[in-house]
N, C-alpha and C positions, 0 to 999 in steps of 0.2 A: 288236731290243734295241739302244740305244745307250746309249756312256758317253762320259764324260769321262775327258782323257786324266791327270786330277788322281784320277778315281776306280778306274784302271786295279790299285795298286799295292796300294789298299786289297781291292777284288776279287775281285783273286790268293790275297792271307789267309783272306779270308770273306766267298766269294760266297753263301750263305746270308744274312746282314748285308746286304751291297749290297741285295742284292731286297728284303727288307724296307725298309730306305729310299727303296727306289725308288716302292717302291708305298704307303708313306703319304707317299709327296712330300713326307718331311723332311730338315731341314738338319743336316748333323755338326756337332753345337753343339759351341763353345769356349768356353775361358778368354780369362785374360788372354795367353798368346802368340798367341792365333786373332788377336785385334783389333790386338796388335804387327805381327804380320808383315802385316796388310792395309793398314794405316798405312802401313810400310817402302816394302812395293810400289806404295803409291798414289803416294809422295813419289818413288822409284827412275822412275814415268811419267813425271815433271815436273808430275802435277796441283798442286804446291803447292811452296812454299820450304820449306826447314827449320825455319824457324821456326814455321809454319803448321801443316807435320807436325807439330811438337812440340805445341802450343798443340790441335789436332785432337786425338792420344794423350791425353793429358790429360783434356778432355772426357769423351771416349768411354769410356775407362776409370774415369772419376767418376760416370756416366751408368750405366754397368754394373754396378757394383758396389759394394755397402758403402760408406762413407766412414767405414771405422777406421785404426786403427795399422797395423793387417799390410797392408792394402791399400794404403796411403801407400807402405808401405816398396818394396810390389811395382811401382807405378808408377814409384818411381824406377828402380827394375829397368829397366822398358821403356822409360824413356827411354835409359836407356844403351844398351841392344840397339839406340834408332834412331840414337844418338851413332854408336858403332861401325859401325853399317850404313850409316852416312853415309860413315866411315872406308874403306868397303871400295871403295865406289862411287867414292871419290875415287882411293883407292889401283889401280886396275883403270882408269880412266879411263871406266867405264860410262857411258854414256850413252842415252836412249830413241828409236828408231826407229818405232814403233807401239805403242801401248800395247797393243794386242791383234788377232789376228786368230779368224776361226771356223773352227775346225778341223772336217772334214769328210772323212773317210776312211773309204772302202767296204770290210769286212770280208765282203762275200760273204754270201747265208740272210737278206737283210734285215738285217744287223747295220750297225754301225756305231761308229765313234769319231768322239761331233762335242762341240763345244762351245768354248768360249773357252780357247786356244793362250796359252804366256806371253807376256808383251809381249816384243816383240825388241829387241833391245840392242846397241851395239857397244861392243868394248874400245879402249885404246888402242892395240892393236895392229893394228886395223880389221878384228879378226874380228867377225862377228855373233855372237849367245850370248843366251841366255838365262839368267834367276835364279829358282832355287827354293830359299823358306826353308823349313826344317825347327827342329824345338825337338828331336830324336831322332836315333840314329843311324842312319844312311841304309845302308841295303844295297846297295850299289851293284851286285853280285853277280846281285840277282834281279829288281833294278825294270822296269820295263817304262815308265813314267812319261817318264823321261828320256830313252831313246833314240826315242819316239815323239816325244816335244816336237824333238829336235833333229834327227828326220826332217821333221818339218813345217815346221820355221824355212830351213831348206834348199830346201825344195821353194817355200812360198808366197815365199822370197827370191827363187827360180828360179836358185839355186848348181845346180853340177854334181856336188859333191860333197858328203854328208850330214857327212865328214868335217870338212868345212870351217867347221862351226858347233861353238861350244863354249856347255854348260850349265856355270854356275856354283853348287852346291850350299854354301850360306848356313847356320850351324849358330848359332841365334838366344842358345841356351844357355851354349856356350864361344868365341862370335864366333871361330870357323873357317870356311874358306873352303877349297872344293878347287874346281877345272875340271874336265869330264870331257867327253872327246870320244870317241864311242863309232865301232866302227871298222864295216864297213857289213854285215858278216857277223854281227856281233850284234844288228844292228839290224834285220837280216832274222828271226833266232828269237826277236824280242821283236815281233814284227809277227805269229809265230805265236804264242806261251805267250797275247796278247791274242786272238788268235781263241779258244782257248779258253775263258778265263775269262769271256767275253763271252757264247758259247754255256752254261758252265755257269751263270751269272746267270741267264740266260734257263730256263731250264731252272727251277729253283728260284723265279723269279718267279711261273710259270704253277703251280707246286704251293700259293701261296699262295692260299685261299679269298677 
């Protein structure tokens, strides 16, 4: 069984859910924040200027949806979510180091965590770090998500220490921003809570007819 380390979090809640997605090979369809925050983080790689990003939202979000009133009003929403997300990136000094790596981590029983790792980034303080939007409140308490990403950005950097990466946790709704740098003892029982939820997916997949 394998996951991503984007699908780790969701997993955890309802690995029952996971498996079924797994096995009709569907996408966790979104709204209008899905296509904001993939815009943000396209523009946050350097695929595009700001203005490109902007004029790109746009599209995409005219292309998707309606062309009424309330839609109008919601685009401008998302533009401002990229205003500000431009704000943040500025204000942090973020800048992109690879746009992605394949993450590829052996969970033992043929399991596995693989898939595409956030892109890595540095601050201006020339820490590495990664960024994850959300439009929700972020548990930071239970995720497994985060301290797996900021094992991996450590390890494919080839740092010595997992501490020495900071994830930045992006709030698309009330443009909040926290960093969280997980310490190595946590990072080790979120290497385990994901063996589990990995085998219980697995598990629930195979009951699927």
């Amino acid at each position: 069984m394998k996951l991503s380390s984007n699908q780790l979090d969701f997993a955890s809640q309802n690995p029952k859910e996971m498996a079924l997605a797994l096995k009709r090979k569907g996408v966790m369809r979104g709204g209008f924040n899905k296509v904001t925050k993939e815009v943000c983080l396209s523009y946050a790689k350097g695929n595009s200027t700001f203005k490109d990003a902007s004029y790109s939202l746009e599209i995409k979000l005219s292309n998707a949806f309606a062309n009424n009133a309330n839609n109008a009003k919601r685009r401008e929403v998302c533009q401002l979510v990229l205003f500000n997300f431009n704000v943040f990136l500025k204000q942090e000094g973020i800048h992109c180091l690879k746009n992605y790596s394949f993450m590829n981590i052996d969970m033992g029983n043929n399991n596995s965590i693989e898939g595409q790792s956030c892109a890595i980034f540095q601050n201006k303080e020339g820490e590495y770090c990664g960024v994850i939007l959300t439009d929700q409140e972020y548990n930071f308490a239970s995720t497994l998500r985060i301290p797996i990403e900021q094992y991996w950005i450590a390890k494919h950097m080839k740092l010595n220490d997992s501490a020495m990466v900071k994830i930045y946790i992006y709030n698309i709704v009330d443009h909040a921003y926290q960093p969280i740098q997980y310490p190595a003892d946590r990072i080790a029982i979120a290497f385990q809570q994901s063996k589990v939820v990995i085998e219980q997916v697995d598990i629930e997949f195979k009951k699927i007819a």
